[in-house]
Each structure stands twice: as structure tokens, then as C-alpha cells.
C-alpha positions as a Python dict, from the first residue, in 0.01 Angstrom:
ca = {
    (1, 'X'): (0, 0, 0),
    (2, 'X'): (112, -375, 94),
    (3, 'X'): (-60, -290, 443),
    (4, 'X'): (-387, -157, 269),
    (5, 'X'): (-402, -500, 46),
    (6, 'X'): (-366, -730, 402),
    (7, 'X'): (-624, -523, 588),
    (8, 'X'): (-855, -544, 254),
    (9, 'X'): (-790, -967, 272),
    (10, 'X'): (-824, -946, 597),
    (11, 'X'): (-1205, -1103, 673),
    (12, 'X'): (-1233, -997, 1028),
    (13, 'X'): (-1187, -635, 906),
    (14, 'X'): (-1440, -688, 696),
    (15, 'X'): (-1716, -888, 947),
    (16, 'X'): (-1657, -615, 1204),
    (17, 'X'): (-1726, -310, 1010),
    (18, 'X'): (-2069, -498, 858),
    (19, 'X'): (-2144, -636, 1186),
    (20, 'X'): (-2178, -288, 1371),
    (21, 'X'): (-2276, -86, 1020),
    (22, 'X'): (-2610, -330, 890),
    (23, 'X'): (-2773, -273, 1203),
    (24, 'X'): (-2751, 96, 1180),
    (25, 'X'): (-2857, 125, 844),
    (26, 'X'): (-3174, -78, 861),
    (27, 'X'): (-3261, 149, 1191),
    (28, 'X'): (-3192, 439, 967),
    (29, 'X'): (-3387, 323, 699),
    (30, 'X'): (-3668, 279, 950),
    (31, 'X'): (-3679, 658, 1012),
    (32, 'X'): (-3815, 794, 696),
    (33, 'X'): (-4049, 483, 643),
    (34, 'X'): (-4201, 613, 967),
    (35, 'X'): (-4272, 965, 885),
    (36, 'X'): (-4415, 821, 522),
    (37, 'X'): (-4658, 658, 793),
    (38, 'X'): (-4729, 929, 991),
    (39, 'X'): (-4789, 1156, 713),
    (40, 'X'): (-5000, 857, 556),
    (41, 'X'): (-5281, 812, 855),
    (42, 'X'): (-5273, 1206, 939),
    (43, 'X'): (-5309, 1279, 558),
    (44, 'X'): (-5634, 1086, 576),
    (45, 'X'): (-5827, 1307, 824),
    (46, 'X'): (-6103, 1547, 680),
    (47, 'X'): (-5912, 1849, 659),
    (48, 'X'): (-5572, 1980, 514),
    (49, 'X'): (-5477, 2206, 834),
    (50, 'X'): (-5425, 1877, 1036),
    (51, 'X'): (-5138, 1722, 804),
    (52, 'X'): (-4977, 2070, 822),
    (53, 'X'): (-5004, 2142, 1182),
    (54, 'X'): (-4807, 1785, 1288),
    (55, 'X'): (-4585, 1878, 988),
    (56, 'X'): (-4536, 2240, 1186),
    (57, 'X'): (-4490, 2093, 1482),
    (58, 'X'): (-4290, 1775, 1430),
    (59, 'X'): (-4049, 2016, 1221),
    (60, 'X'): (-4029, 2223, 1581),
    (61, 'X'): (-4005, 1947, 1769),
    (62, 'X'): (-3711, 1767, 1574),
    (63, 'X'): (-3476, 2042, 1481),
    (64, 'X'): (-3520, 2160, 1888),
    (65, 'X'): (-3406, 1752, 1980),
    (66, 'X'): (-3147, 1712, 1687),
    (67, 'X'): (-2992, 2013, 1796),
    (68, 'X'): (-2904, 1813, 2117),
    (69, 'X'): (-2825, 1483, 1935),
    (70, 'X'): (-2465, 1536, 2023),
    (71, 'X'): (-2557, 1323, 2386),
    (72, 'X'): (-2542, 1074, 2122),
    (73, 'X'): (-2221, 1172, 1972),
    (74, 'X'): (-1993, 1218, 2258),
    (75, 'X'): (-2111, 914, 2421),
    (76, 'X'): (-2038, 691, 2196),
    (77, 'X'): (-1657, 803, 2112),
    (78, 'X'): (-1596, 798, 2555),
    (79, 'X'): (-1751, 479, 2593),
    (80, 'X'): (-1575, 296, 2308),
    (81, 'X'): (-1267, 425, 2432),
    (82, 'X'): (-1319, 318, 2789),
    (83, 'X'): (-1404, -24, 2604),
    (84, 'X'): (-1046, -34, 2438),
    (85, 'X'): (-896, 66, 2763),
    (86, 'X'): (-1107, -195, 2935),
    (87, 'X'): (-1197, 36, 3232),
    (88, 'X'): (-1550, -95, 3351),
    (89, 'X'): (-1514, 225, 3578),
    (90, 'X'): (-1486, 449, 3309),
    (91, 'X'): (-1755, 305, 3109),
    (92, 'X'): (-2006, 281, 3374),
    (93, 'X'): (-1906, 687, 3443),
    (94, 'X'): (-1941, 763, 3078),
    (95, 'X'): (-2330, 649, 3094),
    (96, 'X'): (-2410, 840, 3427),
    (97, 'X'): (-2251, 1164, 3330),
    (98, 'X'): (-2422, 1152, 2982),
    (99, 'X'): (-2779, 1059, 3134),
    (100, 'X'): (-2724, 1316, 3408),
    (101, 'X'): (-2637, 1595, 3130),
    (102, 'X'): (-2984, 1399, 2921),
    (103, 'X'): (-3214, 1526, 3232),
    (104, 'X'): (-3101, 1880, 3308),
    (105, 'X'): (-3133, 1975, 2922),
    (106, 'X'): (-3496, 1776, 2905),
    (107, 'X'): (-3599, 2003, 3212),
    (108, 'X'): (-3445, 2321, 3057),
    (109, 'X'): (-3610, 2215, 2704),
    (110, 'X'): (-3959, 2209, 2894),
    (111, 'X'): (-3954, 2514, 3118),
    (112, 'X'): (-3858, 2718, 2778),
    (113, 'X'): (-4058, 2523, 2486),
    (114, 'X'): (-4359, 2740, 2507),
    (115, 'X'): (-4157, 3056, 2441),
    (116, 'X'): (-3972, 2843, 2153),
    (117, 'X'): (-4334, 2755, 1979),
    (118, 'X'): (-4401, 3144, 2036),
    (119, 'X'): (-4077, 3257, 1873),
    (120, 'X'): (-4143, 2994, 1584),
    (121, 'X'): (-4483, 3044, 1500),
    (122, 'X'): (-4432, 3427, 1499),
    (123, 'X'): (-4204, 3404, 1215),
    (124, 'X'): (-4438, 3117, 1024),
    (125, 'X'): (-4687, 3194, 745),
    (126, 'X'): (-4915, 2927, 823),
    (127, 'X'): (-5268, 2979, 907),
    (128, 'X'): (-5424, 3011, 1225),
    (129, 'X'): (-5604, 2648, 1216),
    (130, 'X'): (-5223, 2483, 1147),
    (131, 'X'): (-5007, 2635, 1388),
    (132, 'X'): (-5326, 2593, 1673),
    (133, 'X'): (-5236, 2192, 1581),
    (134, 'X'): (-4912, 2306, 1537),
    (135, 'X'): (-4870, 2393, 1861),
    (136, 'X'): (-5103, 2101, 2011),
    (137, 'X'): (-4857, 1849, 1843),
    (138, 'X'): (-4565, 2005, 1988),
    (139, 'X'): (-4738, 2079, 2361),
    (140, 'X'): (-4773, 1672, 2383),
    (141, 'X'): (-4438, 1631, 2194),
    (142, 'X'): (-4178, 1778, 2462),
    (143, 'X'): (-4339, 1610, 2683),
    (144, 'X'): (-4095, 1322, 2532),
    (145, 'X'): (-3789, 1533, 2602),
    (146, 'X'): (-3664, 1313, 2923),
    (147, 'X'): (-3690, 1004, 2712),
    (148, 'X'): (-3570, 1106, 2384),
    (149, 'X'): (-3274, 1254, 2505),
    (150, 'X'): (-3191, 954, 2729),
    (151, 'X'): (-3224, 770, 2410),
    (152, 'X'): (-2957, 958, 2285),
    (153, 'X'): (-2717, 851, 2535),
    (154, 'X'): (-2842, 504, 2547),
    (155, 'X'): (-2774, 423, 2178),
    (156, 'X'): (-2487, 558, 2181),
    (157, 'X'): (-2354, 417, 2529),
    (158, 'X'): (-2450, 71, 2345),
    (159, 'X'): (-2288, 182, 2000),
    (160, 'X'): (-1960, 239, 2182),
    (161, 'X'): (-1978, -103, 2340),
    (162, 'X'): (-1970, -254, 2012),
    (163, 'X'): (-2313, -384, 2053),
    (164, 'X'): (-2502, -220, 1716),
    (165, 'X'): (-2780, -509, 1745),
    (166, 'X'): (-2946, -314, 2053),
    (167, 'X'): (-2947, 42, 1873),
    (168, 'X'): (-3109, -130, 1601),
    (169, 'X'): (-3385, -332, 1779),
    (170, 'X'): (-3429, -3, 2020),
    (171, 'X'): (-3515, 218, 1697),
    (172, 'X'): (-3739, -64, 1517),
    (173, 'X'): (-3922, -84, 1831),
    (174, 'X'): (-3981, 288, 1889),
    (175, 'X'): (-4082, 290, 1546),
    (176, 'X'): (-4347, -28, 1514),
    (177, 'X'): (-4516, 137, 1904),
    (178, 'X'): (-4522, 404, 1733),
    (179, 'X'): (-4711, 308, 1408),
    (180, 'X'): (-4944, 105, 1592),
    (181, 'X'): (-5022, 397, 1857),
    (182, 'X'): (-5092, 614, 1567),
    (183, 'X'): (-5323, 369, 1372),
    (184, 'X'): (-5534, 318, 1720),
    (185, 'X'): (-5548, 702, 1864),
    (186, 'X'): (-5590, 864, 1490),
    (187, 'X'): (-5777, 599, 1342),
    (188, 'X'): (-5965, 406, 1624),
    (189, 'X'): (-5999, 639, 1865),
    (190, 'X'): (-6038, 959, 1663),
    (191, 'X'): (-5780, 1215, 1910),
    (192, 'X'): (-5653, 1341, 1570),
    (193, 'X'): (-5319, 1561, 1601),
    (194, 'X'): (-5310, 1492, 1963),
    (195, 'X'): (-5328, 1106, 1892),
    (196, 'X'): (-5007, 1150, 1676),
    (197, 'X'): (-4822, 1313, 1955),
    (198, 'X'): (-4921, 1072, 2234),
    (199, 'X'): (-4813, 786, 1963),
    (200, 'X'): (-4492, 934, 1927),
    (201, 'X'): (-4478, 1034, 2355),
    (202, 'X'): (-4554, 693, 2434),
    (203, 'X'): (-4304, 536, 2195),
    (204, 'X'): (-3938, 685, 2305),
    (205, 'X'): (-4068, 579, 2711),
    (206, 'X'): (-4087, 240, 2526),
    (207, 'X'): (-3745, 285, 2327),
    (208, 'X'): (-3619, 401, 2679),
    (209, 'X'): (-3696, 136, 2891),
    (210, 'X'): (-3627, -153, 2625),
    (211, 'X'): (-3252, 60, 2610),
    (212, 'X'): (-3233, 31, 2979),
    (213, 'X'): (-3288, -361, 2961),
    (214, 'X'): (-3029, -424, 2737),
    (215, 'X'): (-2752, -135, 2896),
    (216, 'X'): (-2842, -360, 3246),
    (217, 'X'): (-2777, -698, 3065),
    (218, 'X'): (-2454, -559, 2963),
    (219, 'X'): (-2349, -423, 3313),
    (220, 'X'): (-2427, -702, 3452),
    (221, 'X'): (-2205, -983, 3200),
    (222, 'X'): (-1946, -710, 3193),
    (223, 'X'): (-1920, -681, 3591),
    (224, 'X'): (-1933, -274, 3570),
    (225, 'X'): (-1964, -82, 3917),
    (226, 'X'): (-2292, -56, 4075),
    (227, 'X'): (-2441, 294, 3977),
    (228, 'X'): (-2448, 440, 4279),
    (229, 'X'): (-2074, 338, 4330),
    (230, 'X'): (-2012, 453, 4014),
    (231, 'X'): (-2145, 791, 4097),
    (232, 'X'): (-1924, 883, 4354),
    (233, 'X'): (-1654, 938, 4034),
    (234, 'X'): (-1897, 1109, 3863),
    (235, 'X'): (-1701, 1450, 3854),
    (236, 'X'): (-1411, 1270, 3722),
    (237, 'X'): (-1374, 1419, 3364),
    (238, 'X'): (-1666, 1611, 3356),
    (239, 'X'): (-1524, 1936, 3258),
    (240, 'X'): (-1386, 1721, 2931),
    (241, 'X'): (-1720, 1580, 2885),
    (242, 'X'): (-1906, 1911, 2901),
    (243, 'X'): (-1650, 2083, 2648),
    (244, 'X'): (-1670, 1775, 2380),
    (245, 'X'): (-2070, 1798, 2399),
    (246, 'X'): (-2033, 2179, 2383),
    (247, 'X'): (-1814, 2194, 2031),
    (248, 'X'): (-2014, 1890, 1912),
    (249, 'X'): (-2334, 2132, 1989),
    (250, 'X'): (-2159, 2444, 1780),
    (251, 'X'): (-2090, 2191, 1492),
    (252, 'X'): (-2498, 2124, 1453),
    (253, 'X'): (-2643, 2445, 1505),
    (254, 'X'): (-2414, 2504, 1209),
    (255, 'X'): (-2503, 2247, 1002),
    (256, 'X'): (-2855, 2319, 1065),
    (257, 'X'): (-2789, 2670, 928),
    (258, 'X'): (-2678, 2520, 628),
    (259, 'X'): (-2969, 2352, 551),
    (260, 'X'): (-3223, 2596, 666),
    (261, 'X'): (-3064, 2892, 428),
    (262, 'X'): (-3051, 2651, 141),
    (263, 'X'): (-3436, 2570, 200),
    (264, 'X'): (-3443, 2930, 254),
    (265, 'X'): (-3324, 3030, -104),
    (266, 'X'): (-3474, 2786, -280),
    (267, 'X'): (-3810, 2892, -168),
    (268, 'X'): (-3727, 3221, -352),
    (269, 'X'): (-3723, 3039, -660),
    (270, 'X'): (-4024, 2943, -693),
    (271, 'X'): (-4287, 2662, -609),
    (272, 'X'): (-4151, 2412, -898),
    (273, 'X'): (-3828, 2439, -790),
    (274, 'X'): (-3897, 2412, -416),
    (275, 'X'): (-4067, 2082, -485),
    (276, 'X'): (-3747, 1983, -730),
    (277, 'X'): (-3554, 2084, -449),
    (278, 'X'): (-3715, 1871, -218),
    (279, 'X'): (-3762, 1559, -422),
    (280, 'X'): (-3342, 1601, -480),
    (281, 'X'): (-3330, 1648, -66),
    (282, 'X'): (-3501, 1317, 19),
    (283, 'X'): (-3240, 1137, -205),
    (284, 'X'): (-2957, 1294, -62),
    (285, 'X'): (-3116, 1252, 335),
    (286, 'X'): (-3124, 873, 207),
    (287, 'X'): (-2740, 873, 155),
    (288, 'X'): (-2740, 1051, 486),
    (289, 'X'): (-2900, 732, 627),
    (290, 'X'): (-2690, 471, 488),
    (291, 'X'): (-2395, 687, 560),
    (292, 'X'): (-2427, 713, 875),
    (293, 'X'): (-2464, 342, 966),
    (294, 'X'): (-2130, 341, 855),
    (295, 'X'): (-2008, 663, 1044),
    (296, 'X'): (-2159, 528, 1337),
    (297, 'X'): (-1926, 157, 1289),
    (298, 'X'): (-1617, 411, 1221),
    (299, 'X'): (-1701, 557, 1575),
    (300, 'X'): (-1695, 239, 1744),
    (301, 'X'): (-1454, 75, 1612),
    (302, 'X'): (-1185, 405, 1608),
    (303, 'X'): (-1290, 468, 1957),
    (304, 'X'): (-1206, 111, 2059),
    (305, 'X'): (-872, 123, 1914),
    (306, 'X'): (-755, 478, 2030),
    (307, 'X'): (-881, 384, 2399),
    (308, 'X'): (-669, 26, 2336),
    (309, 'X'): (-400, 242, 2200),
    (310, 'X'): (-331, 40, 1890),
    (311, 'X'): (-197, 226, 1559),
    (312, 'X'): (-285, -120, 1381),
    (313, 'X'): (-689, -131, 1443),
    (314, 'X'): (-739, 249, 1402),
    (315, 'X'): (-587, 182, 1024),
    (316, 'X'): (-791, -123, 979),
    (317, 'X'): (-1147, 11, 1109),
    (318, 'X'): (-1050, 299, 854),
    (319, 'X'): (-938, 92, 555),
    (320, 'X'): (-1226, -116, 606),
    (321, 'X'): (-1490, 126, 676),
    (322, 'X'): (-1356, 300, 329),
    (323, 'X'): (-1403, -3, 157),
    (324, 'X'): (-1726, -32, 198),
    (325, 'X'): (-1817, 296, 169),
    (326, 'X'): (-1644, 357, -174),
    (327, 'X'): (-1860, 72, -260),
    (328, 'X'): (-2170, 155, -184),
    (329, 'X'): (-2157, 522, -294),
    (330, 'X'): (-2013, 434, -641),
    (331, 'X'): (-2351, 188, -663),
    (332, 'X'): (-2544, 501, -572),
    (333, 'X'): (-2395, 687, -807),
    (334, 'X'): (-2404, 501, -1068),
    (335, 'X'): (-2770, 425, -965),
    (336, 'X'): (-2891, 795, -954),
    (337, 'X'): (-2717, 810, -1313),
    (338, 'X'): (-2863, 546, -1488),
    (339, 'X'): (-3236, 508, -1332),
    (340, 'X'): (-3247, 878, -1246),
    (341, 'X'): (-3533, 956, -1427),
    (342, 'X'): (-3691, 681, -1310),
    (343, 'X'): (-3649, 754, -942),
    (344, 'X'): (-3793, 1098, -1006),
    (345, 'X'): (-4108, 1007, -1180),
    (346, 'X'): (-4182, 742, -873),
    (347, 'X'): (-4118, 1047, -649),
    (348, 'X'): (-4388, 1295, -857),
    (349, 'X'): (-4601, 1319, -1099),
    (350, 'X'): (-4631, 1649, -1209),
    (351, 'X'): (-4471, 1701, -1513),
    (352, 'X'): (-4326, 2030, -1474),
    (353, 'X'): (-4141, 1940, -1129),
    (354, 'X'): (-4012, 1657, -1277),
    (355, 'X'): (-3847, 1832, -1584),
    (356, 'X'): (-3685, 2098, -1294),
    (357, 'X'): (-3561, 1814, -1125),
    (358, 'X'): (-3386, 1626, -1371),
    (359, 'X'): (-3178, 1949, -1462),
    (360, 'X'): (-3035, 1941, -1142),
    (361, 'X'): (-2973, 1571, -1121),
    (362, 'X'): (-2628, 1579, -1201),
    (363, 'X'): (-2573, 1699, -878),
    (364, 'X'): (-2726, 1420, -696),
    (365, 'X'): (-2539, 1183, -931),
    (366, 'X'): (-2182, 1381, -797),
    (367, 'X'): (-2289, 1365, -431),
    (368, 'X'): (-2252, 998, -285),
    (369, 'X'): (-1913, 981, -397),
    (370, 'X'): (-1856, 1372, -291),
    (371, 'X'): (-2024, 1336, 52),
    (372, 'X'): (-1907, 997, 225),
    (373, 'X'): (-1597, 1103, 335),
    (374, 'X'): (-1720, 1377, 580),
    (375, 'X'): (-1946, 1148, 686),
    (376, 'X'): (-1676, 864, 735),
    (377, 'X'): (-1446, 1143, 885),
    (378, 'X'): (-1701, 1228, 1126),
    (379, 'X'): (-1666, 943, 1291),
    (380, 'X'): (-1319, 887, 1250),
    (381, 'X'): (-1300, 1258, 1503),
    (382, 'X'): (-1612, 1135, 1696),
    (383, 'X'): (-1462, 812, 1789),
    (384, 'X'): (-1129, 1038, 1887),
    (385, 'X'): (-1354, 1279, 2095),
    (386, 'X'): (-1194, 1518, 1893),
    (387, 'X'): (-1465, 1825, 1851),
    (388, 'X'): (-1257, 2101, 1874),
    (389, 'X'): (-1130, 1996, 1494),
    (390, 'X'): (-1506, 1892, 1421),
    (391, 'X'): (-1639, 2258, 1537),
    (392, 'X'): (-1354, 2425, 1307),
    (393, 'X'): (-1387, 2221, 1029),
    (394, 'X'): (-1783, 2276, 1022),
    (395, 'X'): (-1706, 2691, 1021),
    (396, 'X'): (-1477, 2605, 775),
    (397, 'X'): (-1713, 2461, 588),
    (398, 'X'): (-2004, 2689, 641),
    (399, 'X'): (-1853, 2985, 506),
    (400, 'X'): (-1741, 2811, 243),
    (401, 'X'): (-2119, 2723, 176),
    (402, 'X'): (-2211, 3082, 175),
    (403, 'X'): (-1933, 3227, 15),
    (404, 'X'): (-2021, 2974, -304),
    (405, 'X'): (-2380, 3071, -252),
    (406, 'X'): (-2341, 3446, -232),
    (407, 'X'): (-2053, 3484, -530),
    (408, 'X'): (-2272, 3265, -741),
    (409, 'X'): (-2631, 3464, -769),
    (410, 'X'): (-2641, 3448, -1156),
    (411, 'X'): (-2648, 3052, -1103),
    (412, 'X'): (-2986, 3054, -967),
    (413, 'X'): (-3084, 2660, -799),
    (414, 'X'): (-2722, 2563, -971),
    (415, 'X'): (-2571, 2782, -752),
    (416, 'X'): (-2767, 2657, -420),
    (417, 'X'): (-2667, 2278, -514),
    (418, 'X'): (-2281, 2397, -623),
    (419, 'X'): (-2249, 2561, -271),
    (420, 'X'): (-2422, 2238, -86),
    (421, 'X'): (-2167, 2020, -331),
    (422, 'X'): (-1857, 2231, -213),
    (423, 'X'): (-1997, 2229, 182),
    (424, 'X'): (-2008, 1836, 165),
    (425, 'X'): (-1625, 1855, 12),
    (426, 'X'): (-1516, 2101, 260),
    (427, 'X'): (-1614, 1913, 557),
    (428, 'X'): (-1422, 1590, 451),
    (429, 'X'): (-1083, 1821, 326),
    (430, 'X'): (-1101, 1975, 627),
    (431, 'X'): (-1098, 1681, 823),
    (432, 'X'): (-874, 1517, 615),
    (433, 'X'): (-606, 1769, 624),
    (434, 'X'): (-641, 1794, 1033),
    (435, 'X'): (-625, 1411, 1039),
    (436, 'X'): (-287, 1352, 829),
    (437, 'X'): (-125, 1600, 984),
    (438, 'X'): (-158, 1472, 1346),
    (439, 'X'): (-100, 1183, 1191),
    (440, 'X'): (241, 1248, 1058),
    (441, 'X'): (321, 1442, 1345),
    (442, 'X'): (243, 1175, 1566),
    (443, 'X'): (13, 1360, 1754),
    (444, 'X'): (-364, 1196, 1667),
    (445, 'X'): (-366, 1002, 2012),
    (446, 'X'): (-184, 1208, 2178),
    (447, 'X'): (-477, 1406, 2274),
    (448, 'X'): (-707, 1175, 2422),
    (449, 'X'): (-672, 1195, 2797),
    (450, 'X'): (-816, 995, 3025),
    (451, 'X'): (-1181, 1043, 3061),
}
């Protein structure tokens, strides 16, 4: 307890963990404001089947790239390690592996995304006029792939060297080209759905190459091996690299299971409490954003002090991160509980979804406090490059989800949010109970091997 107090006094705990965390939370925050935007200047055009088909196909097109968000993931824990260990080698290996590994999924997502849209659209209810713009949007979408997945790498290549101003200046900029693109093809220029995608196209190449500027400025101060140099090593820990992404990979098709079957049930429900559902959704994908600004400074920082080796900063990025965390969630919480009602009737104003949403508030008002530590746990075994115990704890997790959701059919939508509630919980126990065992046993570092 004395140690927790010192860490908690300590202010360069403190600086740190804001330093790399603010950045990654205003990018976040720039993510939804963007699809409000999107949604805003299609939603304008003459007809309804043009809002849906973008909505069809920028669904498609962002589960499909999410999916491989683990790039992302896995790059950041190896590089901040190789930081702590101050191997410019290592580091400079880390980026070419993970860009390498970007460009053979981008050509594999492109040779099979027409039989993906087929597969999709043959299980959708939409109309014929939506998924034709449906599959428009997402035709000009993959076209995207190379640079969105080298995005992935790049923000998190720069994430793991401590450097969360980048990421955050990379994502605003996407974001503004992409606003602006969609305002002058949809608006000026009148390409409608295919305006959209280009926007969106045009604006990760932009992301991509303003992420290359800043990885080369780094290289560069840091001294790192030429890339070609670099690439002779390249095989050097691949087979570890290829297994963390792998497990990583497992642990999001999962969680994307999750979601889809609670979507899934809901829409059994009915339309009122689909909508309910969804308003409740957007409120808990916002403490998914601010979350994972956090997460994202628990990766860095963890992987930093496992590659340096040191006991000491792995407790402090922890304590810290915590801190702040507890802090923020309880304001959420108590936020949700108080102004509730308030948030809701900003959200909609049809009376009956707002009455079906406020029954099921109390289980927004449980989840900040419920949720953060999987989320702070994450990157705890992120920063480790420990996805074997992420994949496990995820399956873990997941059947608890569907056991809750299957013994609990009398429940109706309280039984869909009691099963989400108990998924959240799993994930951090899970995690937790992997973590202080290892740590007792002395065996948390032991694992990490040189990369």
C-alpha cells in the first residue's frame, strides 16, 4: 500500500500516463464525430437508399478491416519493448515485419472482397437499390486496404515509441481530408455514394504518408538501421510475430461475435427496443473511446518497462493508468446516473424509444465502472505480447456471454444487457486472475523473448 501512495504522489507517473492517453482520446473522439458527418452530407441526397447503401457498405467495409486491427495491436507491445530494451535493430525490424504482414493481407483482402460483398449481401434484407450502393461504396472502399492497414502498423509502431502526439495528428488528419473530400465530391461535385468512398480512399493514402513522415523523423533522430539493412534480419522473430498477430486475430473475430449476436437478439425484440438498444450502444462505444486512449498509454508504457526489464515502471504505468481510469469511469457513472434522462432525450425524440431506454439505463450506469478494467488489462497483456492469455480469456468470456444469454430467455432485453454486463466482467477477471498469478509466481516477464 505505502508503494501505491508514492507512485500516486509521484507526478511523473502521472504526466506520462496523460501525456500518451489525451492524445488518444481526442483521436478517438474524432471517430464517431466523423461518421455523424458522413451520415450528415449523405443523409441530404434525394433519396433514402443512398444513406443505407454507404451504411451497408461502410458496415462491410469496417468489420472486414477491424477484424485485422490486431497489425495495430502487436506492433505496438514489440516496438515498445524494443524501446525499453533500446535495440534500434529490433525496433526498426518490428516496423518492416508488421508493414510486410500490412501488404500481403491488403492483397489477399482485394483478390477475395468481391466474394465477401457476395456472401454479405446474400444474407442482407436490404433492397436492391441499397446494396447496388452498397456494393459501389465498398468496390471504391477496399481499394483503401494497402493504406489502412499500413495505418495500423504505423500508429501503433509510433504508439510503442512513446510518441502518442503523431497517432493523434495522423487520425485528425485522416479525418478533416476526409470531411472536406466528402463535402466537395457529394456536395460540389455531385458523385454521390461513390464521392463518399473516394473521400474516405483518398484520406488513409493521406493518413499514410503523413505516418511515414513522422516514423522517418523518428528513424532518423533515433539513428535506427537503414531499411534495407534492416531487412536482411527480417526473419528474425517472425514465427513469434506471426503467432501473437494470429491469437490477437482469434480474440476479435470473437469479440465481434459478441456484438453481432447481441444486435442479433435484440432485433427480435422489436423495432423500439432495437433503437433503445442502439441509443444505449453509442454510449457504451463512447466509453470504448475514452477507454481505449488509456489502454493504448497502458500498452506503451508496460511494453517499455517489460522490454527495460524493470518490476518498478510496470507497477507504476499500472497504478497510474488505474488512477485515472477509476476516475474517469466513476464521473461517467455518476454522469449516466444523474443526467441520464437527459442524455437520452438529446439522443431521440420519440417518446416511446425513450421510455424503453431508460428501463435499461441502469445498465449503462453499471458499465464504466464494470468495463475499464478489461480494457486497462488489455493493454497491460498487449504491451506483454501476451495473446495466448488474451485469446483464452476472450473464449472465456464469450461463453460466458452466451451461457448468460441462453439461461436467461425469460429476461427478454435484461437478459441481452446482463450477459453483455457479465462478458465485460469476465474479460477483466480473467485477465486479472492470469496476471496475479504470473505475478506471484514470478513468471509475467519471464515469457517475453527476444523479438
Amino acid at each position: 500500500m505505502n508503494s501505491i501512495y508514492q507512485t500516486l504522489l509521484n507526478r511523473t507517473v502521472h504526466r506520462q500516463v496523460l501525456w500518451l492517453a489525451i492524445p488518444m482520446v481526442l483521436s478517438n473522439i474524432t471517430v464517431p464525430l466523423l461518421g455523424l458527418v458522413d451520415t450528415a452530407v449523405i443523409g441530404h441526397l434525394s433519396h433514402a437508399w443512398y444513406l443505407g447503401g454507404v451504411a451497408l457498405g461502410s458496415t462491410l467495409i469496417s468489420v472486414s478491416l477491424w477484424l485485422l486491427g490486431f497489425l495495430r495491436m502487436s506492433t505496438t507491445g514489440l516496438t515498445a519493448q524494443a524501446v525499453g530494451r533500446a535495440n534500434r535493430e529490433q525496433q526498426a525490424r518490428v516496423l518492416l515485419q508488421g508493414l510486410a504482414m500490412a501488404m500481403l493481407l491488403a492483397c489477399g483482402f482485394l483478390l477475395i472482397h468481391q466474394w465477401i460483398v457476395d456472401v454479405a449481401f446474400h444474407f442482407s434484407d436490404a433492397s436492391d437499390k441499397v446494396k447496388h450502393y452498397g456494393e459501389q461504396y465498398f468496390s471504391i472502399r477496399v481499394l483503401s486496404a494497402p493504406a489502412a492497414l499500413a495505418n495500423y502498423v504505423l500508429l501503433g509502431w509510433l504508439l510503442g515509441t512513446q510518441n502518442a502526439k503523431a497517432p493523434m495528428w495522423m487520425v485528425i488528419l485522416t479525418n478533416i481530408v476526409n470531411v472536406s473530400c466528402d463535402l466537395w465530391f457529394v456536395v460540389g461535385l455531385e458523385w454521390q455514394v461513390a464521392g463518399a468512398a473516394w473521400a474516405s480512399v483518398i484520406a488513409d493514402y493521406v493518413g499514410t504518408i503523413f505516418a511515414l513522415l513522422c516514423v522517418w523523423r523518428y528513424w532518423v533522430k533515433q539513428h535506427l538501421p537503414l531499411p534495407w539493412v534492416a531487412w536482411r534480419g527480417s526473419t528474425q522473430g517472425l514465427s513469434r510475430f506471426i503467432k501473437l498477430n494470429r491469437d490477437i486475430f482469434l480474440r476479435s473475430l470473437c469479440l465481434q461475435l459478441v456484438f453481432s449476436f447481441m444486435t442479433f437478439q435484440g432485433a427480435a425484440l422489436g423495432d423500439r427496443t432495437v433503437a433503445a438498444n442502439a441509443i444505449l450502444m453509442s454510449f457504451v462505444m463512447f466509453i470504448s473511446y475514452g477507454m481505449d486512449g488509456f489502454a493504448y498509454a497502458m500498452e506503451a508504457m508496460v511494453g517499455k518497462a517489460i522490454g527495460a526489464d524493470s518490476r518498478q515502471r510496470l507497477k507504476e504505468a499500472m497504478i497510474g493508468t488505474v488512477f485515472w481510469s477509476l476516475l474517469i469511469c466513476s464521473g461517467l457513472t455518476v454522469v449516466f446516473g444523474v443526467l441520464g434522462d437527459t442524455l437520452l432525450g438529446f439522443m431521440t425524440n420519440i417518446a416511446e424509444v425513450h421510455h424503453i431506454a431508460l428501463i435499461y439505463l441502469p445498465w449503462l450506469v453499471a458499465m464504466p465502472l464494470v468495463s475499464m478494467w478489461c480494457f486497462l488489462l488489455d493493454g497491460v497483456f498487449i504491451g506483454a505480447t501476451k495473446g495466448i492469455e488474451m485469446r483464452n480469456s476472450m473464449f472465456v468470456a464469450a461463453a460466458t456471454f452466451f451461457v448468460v444469454l441462453l439461461s436467461t430467455p425469460l429476461l427478454g432485453n435484461h437478459g441481452i444487457w446482463l450477459a453483455m454486463l457479465c462478458f465485460m466482467a469476465m474479460r477483466g477477471l480473467t485477465l486479472a486472475f492470469v496476471l496475479t498469478r504470473q505475478w506471484r509466481q514470478q513468471i509475467f516477464f519471464s515469457h517475453v523473448e527476444n523479438h
